[in-house]
C-alpha positions as CSV (number, residue, x, y, z in Angstrom):
1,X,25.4,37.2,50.1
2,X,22.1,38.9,49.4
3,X,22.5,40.9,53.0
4,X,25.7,41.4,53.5
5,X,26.5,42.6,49.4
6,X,23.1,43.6,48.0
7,X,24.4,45.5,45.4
8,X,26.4,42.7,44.2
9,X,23.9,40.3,44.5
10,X,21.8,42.4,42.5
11,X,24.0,42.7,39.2
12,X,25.7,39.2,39.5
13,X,21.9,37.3,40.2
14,X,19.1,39.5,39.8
15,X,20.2,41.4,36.8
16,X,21.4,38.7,34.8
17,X,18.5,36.6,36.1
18,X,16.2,39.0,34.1
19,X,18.4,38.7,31.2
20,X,18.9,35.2,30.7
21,X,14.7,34.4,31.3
22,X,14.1,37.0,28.6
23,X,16.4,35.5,26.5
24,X,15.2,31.9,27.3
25,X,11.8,33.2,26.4
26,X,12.2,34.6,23.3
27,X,13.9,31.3,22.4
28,X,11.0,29.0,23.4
29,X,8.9,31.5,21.4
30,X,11.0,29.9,17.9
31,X,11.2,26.6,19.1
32,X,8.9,23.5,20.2
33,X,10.8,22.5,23.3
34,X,14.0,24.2,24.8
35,X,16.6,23.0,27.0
36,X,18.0,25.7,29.2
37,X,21.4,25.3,31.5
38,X,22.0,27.7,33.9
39,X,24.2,27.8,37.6
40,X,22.3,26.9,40.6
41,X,22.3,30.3,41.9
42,X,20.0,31.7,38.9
43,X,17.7,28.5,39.0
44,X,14.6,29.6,41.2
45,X,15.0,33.5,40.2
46,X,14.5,32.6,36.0
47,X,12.0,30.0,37.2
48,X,10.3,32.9,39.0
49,X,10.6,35.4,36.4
50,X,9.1,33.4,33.5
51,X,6.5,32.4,36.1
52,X,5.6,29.4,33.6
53,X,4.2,25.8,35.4
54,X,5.2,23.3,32.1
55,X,8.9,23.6,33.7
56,X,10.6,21.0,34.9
57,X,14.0,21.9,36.9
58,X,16.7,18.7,37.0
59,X,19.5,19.3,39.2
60,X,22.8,18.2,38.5
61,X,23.3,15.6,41.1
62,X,19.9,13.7,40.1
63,X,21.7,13.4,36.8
64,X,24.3,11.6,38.0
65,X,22.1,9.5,39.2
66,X,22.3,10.9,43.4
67,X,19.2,11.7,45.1
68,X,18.6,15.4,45.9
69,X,20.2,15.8,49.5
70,X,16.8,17.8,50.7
71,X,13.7,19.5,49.2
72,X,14.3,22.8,47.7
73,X,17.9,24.5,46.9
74,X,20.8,22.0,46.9
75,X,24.1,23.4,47.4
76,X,27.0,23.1,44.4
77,X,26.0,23.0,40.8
78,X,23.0,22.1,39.1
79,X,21.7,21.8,35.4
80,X,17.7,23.0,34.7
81,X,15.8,22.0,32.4
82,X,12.8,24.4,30.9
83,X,10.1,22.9,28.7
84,X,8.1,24.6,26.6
85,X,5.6,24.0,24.5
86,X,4.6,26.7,22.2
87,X,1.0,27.1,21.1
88,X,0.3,26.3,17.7
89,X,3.7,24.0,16.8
């Protein structure tokens, strides 16, 4: 999608990408652990933005209890999973 509609990619992923990690962020800033669910497609951009390495991303199909189908992005829907723990709580 990204070559072929880059404007669109850019407000429906990137934009909201930055929206959603600052939002995220300011949550885990409040609280001492945070669950975050977001589609597939924003996954490895808010991981990425928040640039953070206590995160742990759980995809969808590993929930219901099917192995990944590769390493990396896995196609359909997916739940992740961000883990914080603030300093000083």
């Amino acid at each position: 999608m990204a070559r072929q509609f880059p404007t669109m990619k850019r407000v429906l992923i990137d934009e909201r990408n930055v929206i959603m990690a600052r939002r995220i962020d300011a949550a885990a800033s409040r609280v001492p652990s945070l669950v975050a669910v977001v589609g597939d497609g924003h996954v490895e951009g808010i991981v990425r933005l928040l640039g953070r390495d206590d995160m742990r991303v759980v995809r969808l199909k590993e929930l219901m209890g099917r192995p990944a189908e590769r390493e990396g992005r896995v196609e359909g829907n997916a739940q992740a999973t961000f883990h914080f723990e603030h300093p000083g709580r």
